[in-house]
DOTOR-741106 format. One record per residue (C-alpha): residue number from 1; x, y, z. Coordinates in steps of 0.5 Angstrom, whole numbers, padded with zeros to 4 digits. Layout:
BEGIN
(r NUM (X Y Z))
...
//
This chain:
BEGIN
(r 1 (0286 0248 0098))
(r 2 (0287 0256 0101))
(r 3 (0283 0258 0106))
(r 4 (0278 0263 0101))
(r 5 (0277 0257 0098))
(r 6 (0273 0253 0104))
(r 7 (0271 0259 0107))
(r 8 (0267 0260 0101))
(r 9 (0265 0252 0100))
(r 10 (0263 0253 0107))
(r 11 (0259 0260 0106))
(r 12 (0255 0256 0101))
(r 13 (0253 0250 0105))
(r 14 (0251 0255 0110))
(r 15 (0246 0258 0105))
(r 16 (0244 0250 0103))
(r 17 (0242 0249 0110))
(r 18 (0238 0255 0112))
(r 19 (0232 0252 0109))
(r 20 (0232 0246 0111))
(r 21 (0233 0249 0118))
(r 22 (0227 0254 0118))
(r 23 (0223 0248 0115))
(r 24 (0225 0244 0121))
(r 25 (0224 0249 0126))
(r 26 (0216 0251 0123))
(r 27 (0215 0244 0124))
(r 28 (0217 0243 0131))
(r 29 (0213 0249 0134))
(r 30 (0206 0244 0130))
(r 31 (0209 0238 0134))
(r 32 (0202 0237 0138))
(r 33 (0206 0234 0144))
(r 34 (0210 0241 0145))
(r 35 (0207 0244 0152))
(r 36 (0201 0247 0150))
(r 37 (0197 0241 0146))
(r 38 (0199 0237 0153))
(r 39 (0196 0241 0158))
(r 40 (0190 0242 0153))
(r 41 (0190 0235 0152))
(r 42 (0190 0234 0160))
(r 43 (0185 0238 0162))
(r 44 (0181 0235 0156))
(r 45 (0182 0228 0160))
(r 46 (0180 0232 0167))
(r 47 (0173 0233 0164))
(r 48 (0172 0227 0160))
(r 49 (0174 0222 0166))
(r 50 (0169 0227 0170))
(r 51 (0164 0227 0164))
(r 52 (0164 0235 0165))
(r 53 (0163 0235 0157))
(r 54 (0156 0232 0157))
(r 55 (0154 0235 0165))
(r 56 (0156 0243 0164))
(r 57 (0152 0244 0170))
(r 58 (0157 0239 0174))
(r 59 (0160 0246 0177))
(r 60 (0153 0248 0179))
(r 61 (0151 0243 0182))
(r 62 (0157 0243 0186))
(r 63 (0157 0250 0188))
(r 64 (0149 0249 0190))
(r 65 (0152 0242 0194))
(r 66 (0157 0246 0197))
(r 67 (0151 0251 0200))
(r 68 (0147 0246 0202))
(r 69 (0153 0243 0207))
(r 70 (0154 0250 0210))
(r 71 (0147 0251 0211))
(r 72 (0147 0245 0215))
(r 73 (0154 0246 0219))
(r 74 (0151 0253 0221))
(r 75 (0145 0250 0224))
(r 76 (0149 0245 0228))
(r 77 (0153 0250 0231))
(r 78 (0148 0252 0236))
(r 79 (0147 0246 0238))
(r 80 (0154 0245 0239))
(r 81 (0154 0251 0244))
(r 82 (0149 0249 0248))
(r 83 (0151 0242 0249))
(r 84 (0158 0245 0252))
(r 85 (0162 0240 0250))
(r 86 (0168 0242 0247))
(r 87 (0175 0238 0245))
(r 88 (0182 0239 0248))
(r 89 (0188 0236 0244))
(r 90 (0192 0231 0248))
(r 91 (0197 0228 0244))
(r 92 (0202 0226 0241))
(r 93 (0207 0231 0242))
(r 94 (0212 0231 0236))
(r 95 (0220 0231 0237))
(r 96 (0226 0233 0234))
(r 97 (0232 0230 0232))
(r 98 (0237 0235 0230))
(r 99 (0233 0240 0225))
(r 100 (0228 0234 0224))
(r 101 (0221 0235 0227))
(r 102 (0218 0229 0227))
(r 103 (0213 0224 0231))
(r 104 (0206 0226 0230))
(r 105 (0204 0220 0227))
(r 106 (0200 0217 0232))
(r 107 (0194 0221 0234))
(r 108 (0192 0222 0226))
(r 109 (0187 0217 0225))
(r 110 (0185 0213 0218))
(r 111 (0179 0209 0220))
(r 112 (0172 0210 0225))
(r 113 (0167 0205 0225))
(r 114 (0161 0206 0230))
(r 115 (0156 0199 0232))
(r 116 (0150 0199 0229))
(r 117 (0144 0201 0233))
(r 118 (0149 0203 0238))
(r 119 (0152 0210 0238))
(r 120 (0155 0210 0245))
(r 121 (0160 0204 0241))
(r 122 (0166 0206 0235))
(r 123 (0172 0203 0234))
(r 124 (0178 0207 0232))
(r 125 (0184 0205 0228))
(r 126 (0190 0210 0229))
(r 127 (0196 0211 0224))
(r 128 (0201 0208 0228))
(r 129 (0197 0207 0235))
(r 130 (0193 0201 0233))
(r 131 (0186 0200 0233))
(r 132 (0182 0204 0240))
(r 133 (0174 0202 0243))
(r 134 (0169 0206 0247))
(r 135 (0162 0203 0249))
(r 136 (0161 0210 0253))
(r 137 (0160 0216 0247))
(r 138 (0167 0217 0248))
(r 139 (0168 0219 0254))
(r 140 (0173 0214 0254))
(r 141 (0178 0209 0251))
(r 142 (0180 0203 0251))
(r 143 (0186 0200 0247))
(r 144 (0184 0194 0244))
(r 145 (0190 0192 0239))
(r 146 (0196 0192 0243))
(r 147 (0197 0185 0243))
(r 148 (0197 0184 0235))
(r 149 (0204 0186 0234))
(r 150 (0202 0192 0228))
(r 151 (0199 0198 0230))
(r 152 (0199 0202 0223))
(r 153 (0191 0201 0222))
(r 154 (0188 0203 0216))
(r 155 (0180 0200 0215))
(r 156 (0175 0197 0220))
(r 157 (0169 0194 0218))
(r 158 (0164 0191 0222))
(r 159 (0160 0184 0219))
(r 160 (0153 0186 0217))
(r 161 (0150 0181 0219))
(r 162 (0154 0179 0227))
(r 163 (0157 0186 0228))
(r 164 (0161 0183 0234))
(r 165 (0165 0181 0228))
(r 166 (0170 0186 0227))
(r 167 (0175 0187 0221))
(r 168 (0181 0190 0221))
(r 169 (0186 0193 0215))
(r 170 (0193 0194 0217))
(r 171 (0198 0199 0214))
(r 172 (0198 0207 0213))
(r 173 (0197 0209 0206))
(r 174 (0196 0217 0208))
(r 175 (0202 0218 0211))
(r 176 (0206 0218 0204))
(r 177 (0213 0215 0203))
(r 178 (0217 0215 0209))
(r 179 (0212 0219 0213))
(r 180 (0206 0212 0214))
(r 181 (0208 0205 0216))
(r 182 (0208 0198 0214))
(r 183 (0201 0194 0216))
(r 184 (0202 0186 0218))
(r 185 (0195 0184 0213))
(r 186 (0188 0183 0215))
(r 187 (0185 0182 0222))
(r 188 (0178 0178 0224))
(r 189 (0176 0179 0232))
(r 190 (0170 0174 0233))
(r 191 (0169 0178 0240))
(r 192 (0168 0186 0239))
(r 193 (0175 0187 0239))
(r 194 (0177 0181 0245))
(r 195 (0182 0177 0241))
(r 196 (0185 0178 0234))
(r 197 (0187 0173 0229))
(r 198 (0191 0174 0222))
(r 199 (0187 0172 0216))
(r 200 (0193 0174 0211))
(r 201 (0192 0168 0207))
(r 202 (0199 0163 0205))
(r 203 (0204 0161 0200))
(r 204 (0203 0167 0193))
(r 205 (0197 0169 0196))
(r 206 (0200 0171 0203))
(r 207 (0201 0179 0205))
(r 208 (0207 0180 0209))
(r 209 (0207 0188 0208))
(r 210 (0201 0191 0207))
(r 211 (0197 0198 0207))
(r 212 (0191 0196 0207))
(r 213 (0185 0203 0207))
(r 214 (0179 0198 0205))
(r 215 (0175 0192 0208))
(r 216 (0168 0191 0206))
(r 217 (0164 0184 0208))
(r 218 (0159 0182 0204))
(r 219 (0152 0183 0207))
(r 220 (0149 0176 0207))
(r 221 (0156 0172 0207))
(r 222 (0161 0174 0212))
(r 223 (0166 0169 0209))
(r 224 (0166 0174 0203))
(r 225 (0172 0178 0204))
(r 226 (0173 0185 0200))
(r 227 (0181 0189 0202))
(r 228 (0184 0194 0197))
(r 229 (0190 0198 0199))
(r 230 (0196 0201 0195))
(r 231 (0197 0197 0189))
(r 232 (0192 0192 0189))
(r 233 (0183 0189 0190))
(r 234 (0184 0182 0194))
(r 235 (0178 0178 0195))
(r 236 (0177 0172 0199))
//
């Protein structure tokens, strides 16, 4: 077979495919998963999650919420004028390693939990600097979590019922990959932060490492226990 012969064989399953080819380039562009039915179906999602669609003045009340917290902020800044308190930040400094700046972890807080009826008491629970009371407004603070051997605080719930119960959830979830740390579970002290005791369960139900960013205690039975974290809701 010379080469006119296949040139002209080839020429014409050539002309063959063409309509096939067209055809399956018409039906790729109406494929409903190419990029604009996903973005469409995503914003669709966005609003139906939200009920958008059945609340269209959602967006306006949002607006109007965000006016009403304006309004509050500029009427307290006098306040705070006249007061003249003002902060100063104190630490901690980061560092560097080779081209890397690292090390502003600890004074990033994840959790403030006052004493009810008593404002001059709030417990605070650092990102890796553990958990830290003052019972005079804040004019100083006291660490109180140095012993437990996790500093990483994520949660701290006060027991409605006896608030010299305090609970703690250990673990960073803000920090994000690499940046947070590793909790060792759940904390109980039954003397407003004195001493500490694990309550991290045992054998299938134990939690080894944890990142823990909830605790919540039942108002009327403080045995009932309630911690969500990254990736999991335990009741105890």
């Amino acid at each position: 077979m010379n080469s006119n012969v296949i040139a002209r064989r080839l020429g014409w399953l050539i002309l063959a495919l063409l309509p096939a080819l067209s055809s399956a380039a018409e039906s790729a562009s109406e494929n409903p998963r190419e990029e604009s039915w996903q973005i469409e179906q995503r914003q669709r999602w966005f609003e139906e999650s939200r009920g958008l669609r059945e609340h269209p003045e959602a967006a306006q009340l949002r607006a109007d919420a965000a006016a009403v917290l304006k309004q509050q902020r500029l009427a307290l800044d006098p306040l705070r004028s006249a007061s003249g308190e003002s902060w100063q930040e104190i630490g901690p400094s980061s560092m560097n390693m080779v081209d890397w700046i690292m090390g502003r972890v600890a004074g990033r807080l994840n959790a403030i939990t006052p004493l009810p009826g008593d404002d001059n008491t709030v417990y605070a629970g650092s990102a890796a600097g553990g958990v830290w009371k003052t019972t005079n407004g804040g004019q100083s603070w006291t660490p109180v979590f140095d012993q437990v051997g996790t500093l990483p605080v994520g949660a701290i719930t006060l027991d409605p019922s006896l608030p010299s119960t305090v609970w703690v959830g250990t673990g960073d979830k803000n920090g994000g990959g690499c940046a947070g740390y590793f909790g060792q579970g759940v904390y109980l002290s039954e003397d407003a932060g004195a001493s500490w005791v694990a309550r991290n369960g045992s054998g299938g139900g134990a939690m080894p490492l944890s990142i823990i960013n909830a605790v919540a205690v039942q108002p009327t039975d403080g045995n009932v226990i309630l911690v969500g974290g990254a990736g999991s809701c335990d009741a105890s």
